[in-house]
N, C-alpha and C positions, 0 to 999 in steps of 0.2 A: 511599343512595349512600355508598361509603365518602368520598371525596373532591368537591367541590364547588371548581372556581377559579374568583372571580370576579371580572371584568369585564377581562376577558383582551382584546389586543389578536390574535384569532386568525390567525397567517398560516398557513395551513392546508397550504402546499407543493402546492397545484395551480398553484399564478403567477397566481390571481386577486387579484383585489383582497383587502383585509386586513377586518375587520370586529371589532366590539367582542360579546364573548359570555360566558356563564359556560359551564363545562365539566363536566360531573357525570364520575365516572369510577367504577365498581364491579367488583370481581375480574378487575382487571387491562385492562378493558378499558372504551372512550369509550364511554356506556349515551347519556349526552345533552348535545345543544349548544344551549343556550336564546339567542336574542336579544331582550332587551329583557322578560326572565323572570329572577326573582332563586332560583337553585337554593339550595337544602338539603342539608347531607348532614353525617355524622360528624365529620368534620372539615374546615373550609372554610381555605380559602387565599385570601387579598384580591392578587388582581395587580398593582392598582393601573396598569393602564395598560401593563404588558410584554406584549412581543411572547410569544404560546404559539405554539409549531413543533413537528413531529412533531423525533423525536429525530433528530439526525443518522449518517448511513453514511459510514462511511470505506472507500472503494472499494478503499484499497490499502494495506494495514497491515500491519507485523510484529511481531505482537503475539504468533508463535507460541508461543514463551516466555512471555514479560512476563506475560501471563493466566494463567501455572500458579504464577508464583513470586512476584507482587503483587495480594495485594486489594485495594490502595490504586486501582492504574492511574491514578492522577489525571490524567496525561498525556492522557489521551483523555477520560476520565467529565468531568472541569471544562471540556472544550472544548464539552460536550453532545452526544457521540459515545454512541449507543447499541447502535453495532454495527456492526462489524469485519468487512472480509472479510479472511483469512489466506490463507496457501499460493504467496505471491505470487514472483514473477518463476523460475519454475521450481525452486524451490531452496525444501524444506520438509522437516517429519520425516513424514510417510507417505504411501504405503506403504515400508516398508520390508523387510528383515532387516538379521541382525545386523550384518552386515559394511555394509550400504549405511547404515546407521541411525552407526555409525563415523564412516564418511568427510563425511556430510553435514555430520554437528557439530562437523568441522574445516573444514572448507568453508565453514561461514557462522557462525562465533566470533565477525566482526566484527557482526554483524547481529546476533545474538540470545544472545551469550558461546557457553562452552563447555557448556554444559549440565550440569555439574560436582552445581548443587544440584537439578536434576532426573530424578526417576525414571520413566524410559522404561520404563513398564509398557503401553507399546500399542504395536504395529506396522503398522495398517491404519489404513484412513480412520476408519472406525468409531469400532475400538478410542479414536482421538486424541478422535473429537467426545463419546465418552463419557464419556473423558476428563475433558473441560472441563466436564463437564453434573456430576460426581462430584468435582469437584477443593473442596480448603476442609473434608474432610470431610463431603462432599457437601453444601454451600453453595451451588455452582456456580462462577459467573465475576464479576467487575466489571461488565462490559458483554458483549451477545450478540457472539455468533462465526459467522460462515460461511468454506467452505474450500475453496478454487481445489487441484486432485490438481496437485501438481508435476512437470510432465512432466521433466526435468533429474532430480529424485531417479529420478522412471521408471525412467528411460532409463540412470541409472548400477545401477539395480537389475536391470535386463537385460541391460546394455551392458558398464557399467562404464566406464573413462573413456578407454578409447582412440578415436580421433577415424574411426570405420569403419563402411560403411553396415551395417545390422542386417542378421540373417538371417532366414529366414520364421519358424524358430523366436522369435528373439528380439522381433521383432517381435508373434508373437504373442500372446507373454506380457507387451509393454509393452499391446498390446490389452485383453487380461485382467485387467493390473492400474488401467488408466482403468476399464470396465467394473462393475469390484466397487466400483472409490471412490465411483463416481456411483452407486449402487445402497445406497449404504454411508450416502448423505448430502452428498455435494459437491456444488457448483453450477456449477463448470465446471474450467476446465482451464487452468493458467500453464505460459508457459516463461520464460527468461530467456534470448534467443538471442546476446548476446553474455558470457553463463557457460557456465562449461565445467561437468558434460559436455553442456547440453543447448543449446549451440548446433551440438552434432556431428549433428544430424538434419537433416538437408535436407527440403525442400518436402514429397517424397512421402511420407516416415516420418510427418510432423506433420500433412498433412491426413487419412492415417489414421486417427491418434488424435481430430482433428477428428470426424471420422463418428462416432467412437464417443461423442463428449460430444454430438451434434448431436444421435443417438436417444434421448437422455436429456435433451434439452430444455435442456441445460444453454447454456454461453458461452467461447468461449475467449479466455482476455484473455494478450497477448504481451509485453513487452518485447522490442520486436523486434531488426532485428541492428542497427541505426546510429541513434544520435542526431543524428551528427554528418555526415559526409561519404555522399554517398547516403541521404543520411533519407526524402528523398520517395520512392523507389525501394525501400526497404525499408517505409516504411508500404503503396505500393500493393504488395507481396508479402504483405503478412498481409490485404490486402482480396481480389486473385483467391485467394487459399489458402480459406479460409474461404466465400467465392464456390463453391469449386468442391467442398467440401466439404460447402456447405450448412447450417452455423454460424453463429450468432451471433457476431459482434465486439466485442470492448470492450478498448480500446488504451488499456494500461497508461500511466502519466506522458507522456501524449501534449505531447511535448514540440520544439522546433526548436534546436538548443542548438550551439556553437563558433560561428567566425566566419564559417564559408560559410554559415549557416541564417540569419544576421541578416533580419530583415524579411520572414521567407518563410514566416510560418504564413499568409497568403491561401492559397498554392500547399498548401499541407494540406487548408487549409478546404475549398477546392476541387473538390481529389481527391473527396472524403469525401462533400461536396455532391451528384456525379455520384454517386458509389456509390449514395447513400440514395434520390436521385433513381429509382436502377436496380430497386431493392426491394429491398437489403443492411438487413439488421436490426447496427447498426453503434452504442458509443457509445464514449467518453471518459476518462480521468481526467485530472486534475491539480490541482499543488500551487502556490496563489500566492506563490514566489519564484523566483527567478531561477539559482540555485547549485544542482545536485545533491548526492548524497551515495550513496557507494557504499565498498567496500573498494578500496584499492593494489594489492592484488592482480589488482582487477580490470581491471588499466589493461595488464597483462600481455597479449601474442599469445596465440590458443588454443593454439597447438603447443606453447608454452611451459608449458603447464598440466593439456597431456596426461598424463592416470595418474595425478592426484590432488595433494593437498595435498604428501606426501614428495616425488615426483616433480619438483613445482617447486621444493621447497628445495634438492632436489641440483644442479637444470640454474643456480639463482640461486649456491651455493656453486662451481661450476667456470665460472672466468675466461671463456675461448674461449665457453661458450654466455651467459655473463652480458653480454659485449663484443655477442652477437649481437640478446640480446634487446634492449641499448640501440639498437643501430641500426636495430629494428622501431620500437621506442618514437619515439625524439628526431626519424628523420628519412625513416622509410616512413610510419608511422601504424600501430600496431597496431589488429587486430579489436577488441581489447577497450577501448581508447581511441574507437572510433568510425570509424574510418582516417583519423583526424588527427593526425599529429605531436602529443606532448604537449608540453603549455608547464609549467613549472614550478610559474611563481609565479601558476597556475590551484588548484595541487593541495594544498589545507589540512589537514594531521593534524587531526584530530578526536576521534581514540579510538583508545588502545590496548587491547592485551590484558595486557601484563606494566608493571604499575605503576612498572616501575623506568624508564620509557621515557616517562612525563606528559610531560616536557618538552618534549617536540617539540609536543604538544598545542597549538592554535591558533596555529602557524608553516608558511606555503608549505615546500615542500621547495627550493626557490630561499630564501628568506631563510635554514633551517637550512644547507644547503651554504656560504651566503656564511660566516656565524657558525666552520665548520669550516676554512673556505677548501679547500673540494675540489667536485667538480663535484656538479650535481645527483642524477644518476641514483648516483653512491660514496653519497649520504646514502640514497636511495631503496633499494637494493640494499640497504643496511645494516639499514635499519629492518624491510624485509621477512621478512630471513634475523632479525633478533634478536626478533622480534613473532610469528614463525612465521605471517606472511601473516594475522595476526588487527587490523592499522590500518585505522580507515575514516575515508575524506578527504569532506573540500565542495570538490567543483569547481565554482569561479565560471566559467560557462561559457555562463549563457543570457541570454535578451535580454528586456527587462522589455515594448515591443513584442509580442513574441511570447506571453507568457502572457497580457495583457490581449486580444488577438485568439480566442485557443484557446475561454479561458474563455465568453466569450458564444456560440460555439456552441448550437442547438438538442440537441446529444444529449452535450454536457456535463457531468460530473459531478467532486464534489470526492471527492481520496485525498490522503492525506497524507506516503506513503511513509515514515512514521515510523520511523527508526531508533533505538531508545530507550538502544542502551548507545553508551557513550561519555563520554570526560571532557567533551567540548563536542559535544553533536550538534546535529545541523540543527534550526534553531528550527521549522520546518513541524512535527514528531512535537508538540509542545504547543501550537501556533499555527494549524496551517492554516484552521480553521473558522471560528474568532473573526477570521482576517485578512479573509475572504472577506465578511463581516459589517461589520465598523469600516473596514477600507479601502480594500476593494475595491468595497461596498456604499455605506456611509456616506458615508465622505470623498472617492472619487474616483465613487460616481457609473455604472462601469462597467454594475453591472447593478443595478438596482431591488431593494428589500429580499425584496418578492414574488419576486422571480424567482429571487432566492440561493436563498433557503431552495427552491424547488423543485428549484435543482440538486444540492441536499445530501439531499433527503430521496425524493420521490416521484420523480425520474427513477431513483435506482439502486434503488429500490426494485421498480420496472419492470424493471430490468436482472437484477435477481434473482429476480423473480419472485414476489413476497412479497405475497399477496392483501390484506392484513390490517398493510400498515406502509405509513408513508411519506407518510400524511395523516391533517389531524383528521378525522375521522370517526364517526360514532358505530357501532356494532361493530367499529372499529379498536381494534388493541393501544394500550394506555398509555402509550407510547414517548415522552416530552414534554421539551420544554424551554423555557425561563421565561426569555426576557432581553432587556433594556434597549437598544433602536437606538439610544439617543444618547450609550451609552457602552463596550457592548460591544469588547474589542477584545483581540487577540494579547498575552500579556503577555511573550509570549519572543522575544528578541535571539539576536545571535549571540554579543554577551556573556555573556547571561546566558539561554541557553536553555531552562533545565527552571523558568524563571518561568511562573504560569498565568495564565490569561485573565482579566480582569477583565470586568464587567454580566452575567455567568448565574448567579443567585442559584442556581435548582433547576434539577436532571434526576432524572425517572422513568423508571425500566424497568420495565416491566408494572405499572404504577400503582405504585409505590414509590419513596421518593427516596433517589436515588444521592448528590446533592449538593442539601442542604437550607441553605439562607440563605448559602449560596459555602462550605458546607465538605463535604466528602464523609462520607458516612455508613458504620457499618459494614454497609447492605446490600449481598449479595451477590445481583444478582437478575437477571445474565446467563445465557444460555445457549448451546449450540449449537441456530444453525437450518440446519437441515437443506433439503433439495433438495425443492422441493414438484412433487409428482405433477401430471401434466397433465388436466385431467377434461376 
């Protein structure tokens, strides 16, 4: 064997009970799990007592960047993150052409920059996951990659961004281009339904594309239209859609968040409960905090944001539609708020784009107006038009209630929704795992150490389909993590967010270590995993 651990406290992510074992592991994969047998091998590793887990899935990550332009990734590799799904909330780089491969990478600067030190030598599904399999000088990746087909990029690469039902033509060719992605290598199919342009599809355009991910076995995970006001109404919309499509569901940062949702993830559970009940093939994510994190931009009305990135810098530069959109914002509820009037001193600078502008960085737009002495929305407007719509806020907006309820769900799973650029981002992009571990686990108890690890590793591993991850097992991949339950824990604040995790000494990918004795190594020994065939 090349690798031998021994006397590993196995949690093996089936939620069974825990057991003490040594681990043989040979070319990349678990050959053998001895109990109460002392293995041999080339090199052996004394656990001394740590917890061994399959590697963890980050169900919902925006790593699409990060992973071309950082071998380091520590942000996820130290959390013991061995594989990312990407392509997330409908808004990614493929498929594309030229012109839609443009306007995306202004459209989500605050999510992933501008793409400035990246060379966009791919335009298809493929081409990207080849990408990532080639990148480093053909190295590969940090940690493995899977990729959700963006329907929003789709739909502007058909559409484009005016807010109008498709044509049979247009239609067609958003068909065409789900079709090739999934055929290409993707595992199912994102939108972002309160981002433009692809909350411009209605029900019947999306359960289209639905059928088309459904014959390919694939899953369609949404960001649906409201977190906020009509949440349960818009979660049972992506249940009969997908119901009547015949689809797999898996609901994005399945979340209950402003102040009408307080107390009301039972009425989710609920829903969800009947659905599954009904024979919906239906799961999860979510991130243990409370605050989201999105761009300013996105707090914008859709009509507001029709016809692209220029489009809204000109309607934000003329007074009359700027006076207009405030009064969707402060006192209708704009789409893109959730349809809840936005509060201020909810909405946190987090990250800009033009460095001359840090300042505002970890300030409400309520405290920076007060600072100005001029109203919220003069700072808000300002920052938009001088950032070119590239700030992304933490809205403190959810109910701590409400994620402890979500979480223990039976179909469950952890995502991080990590947003990594930013002068201050959401501590979840370095935190989520090790929280779900040390605090959610450990300290409070919520769910059993057994149980986390299975909602991090072998349930989304189910959800993707992945014969061969997501438990110990012996012909499983080498996907491993090594760490300490009585001290594991988040090491990032909102102070000091891109601090890492502390108690995961080691992570292997494909038998190799990522992070050897808490430091990251220079393996590079991610890849892309691709959409596995149905036998």
């Amino acid at each position: 064997m090349d690798l031998a651990i021994r006397g590993a406290r196995v949690v093996d992510g089936s939620g069974g009970e825990s057991y003490l074992a040594d681990v043989g592991i040979t070319d990349g994969r678990i050959t053998t799990i001895a109990r109460g047998e002392r293995l041999t091998a080339r090199r052996v590793l004394d656990a001394d007592g740590l917890a061994l887990s399959p590697g963890f899935i980050d169900m919902h990550a925006h790593s699409d960047l990060a992973l071309l332009r950082d071998p380091d990734h520590s942000a996820k590799a130290a959390q013991g993150v061995t594989l990312e799904v990407l392509g997330q909330d409908g808004l990614s780089y493929a498929p594309v052409d030229d012109r839609t491969l443009t306007e995306v990478r202004a459209a989500i600067t605050g999510w992933n920059g501008d793409g400035s030190d990246i060379d966009f030598d791919w335009r298809t599904v493929g081409e990207y996951l080849d990408r990532l399999d080639r990148n480093f000088g053909g190295q590969g990746i940090a940690v493995n990659a899977a990729y959700l087909i963006p329907q929003g990029t789709v739909r502007m690469y058909a559409v484009g961004w005016d807010d109008r039902p498709t044509t049979p033509e247009q239609l067609a060719l958003m068909r065409q281009l789900v079709a090739e992605g999934m055929e290409q290598g993707a595992v199912g199919m994102s939108s972002g339904l309160t981002y433009t342009p692809g909350m411009y599809a209605d029900d019947a355009e999306l359960t289209e594309l639905c059928r088309v991910v459904a014959s390919y076995d694939g899953y369609y995970c949404p960001h649906h239209r409201s977190y906020g006001a009509g949440a349960l109404a818009a979660y049972e919309e992506m249940v009969e859609l997908t119901r009547s499509a015949g689809c797999a569901l898996h609901l994005a940062h399945a979340t209950m968040n402003f102040g009408v949702n307080k107390g009301k993830a039972p009425d989710l559970l609920a829903l969800l409960d009947a659905a599954l009940a009904g024979g919906a093939d239906i799961s999860l994510d979510t991130y243990p905090y409370t605050p989201g994190c999105t761009t300013l931009a996105a707090m914008l009305p859709s009509w507001a944001s029709e016809g692209g990135p220029e489009a809204i810098l000109g309607r934000l530069r003329d007074d009359g539609t700027a006076e207009k959109i405030r009064h969707h914002l402060e006192e209708i509820g704009s789409d893109g708020c959730h349809g809840v009037p936005i509060e201020w001193d909810t909405i946190e600078i987090s990250g800009v784009s033009d460095p001359g502008l840090a300042g505002c960085v970890g300030k409400t737009i309520a405290d920076s107006a007060v600072a100005r002495g001029e109203t919220p929305w003069t700072t808000a407007r300002r920052l938009l038009l001088n950032d070119r719509l590239g700030s992304t806020i933490l809205q403190h907006v959810g109910h701590e209630e409400n994620v402890r309820a979500i979480m223990q769900h039976r179909v469950h799973t952890g995502g991080s929704d990590g947003i990594l650029q930013g002068y201050k981002p959401h501590p979840r992009a370095y935190g989520t795992f090790p929280q779900y571990l040390g605090r959610y686990a450990r300290e409070l108890g919520i769910l059993s150490l057994e149980e986390t690890v299975a909602h991090l590793t072998s349930r989304p591993a189910a959800r993707l389909r992945l014969a061969d991850r997501g438990l110990v097992r012996e012909g499983y991949r080498a996907d491993l993590v090594l760490f300490d339950p009585q001290t594991v824990a988040a090491g990032s604040t909102f102070e000091a967010p891109r601090t890492l995790p502390t108690g995961i000494p080691h992570v292997l990918i494909d038998g190799k270590f990522v992070i050897e004795d808490g430091r990251r190594t220079d393996v590079l020994a991610g890849r892309a995993v691709r959409r596995a065939t149905r036998t």
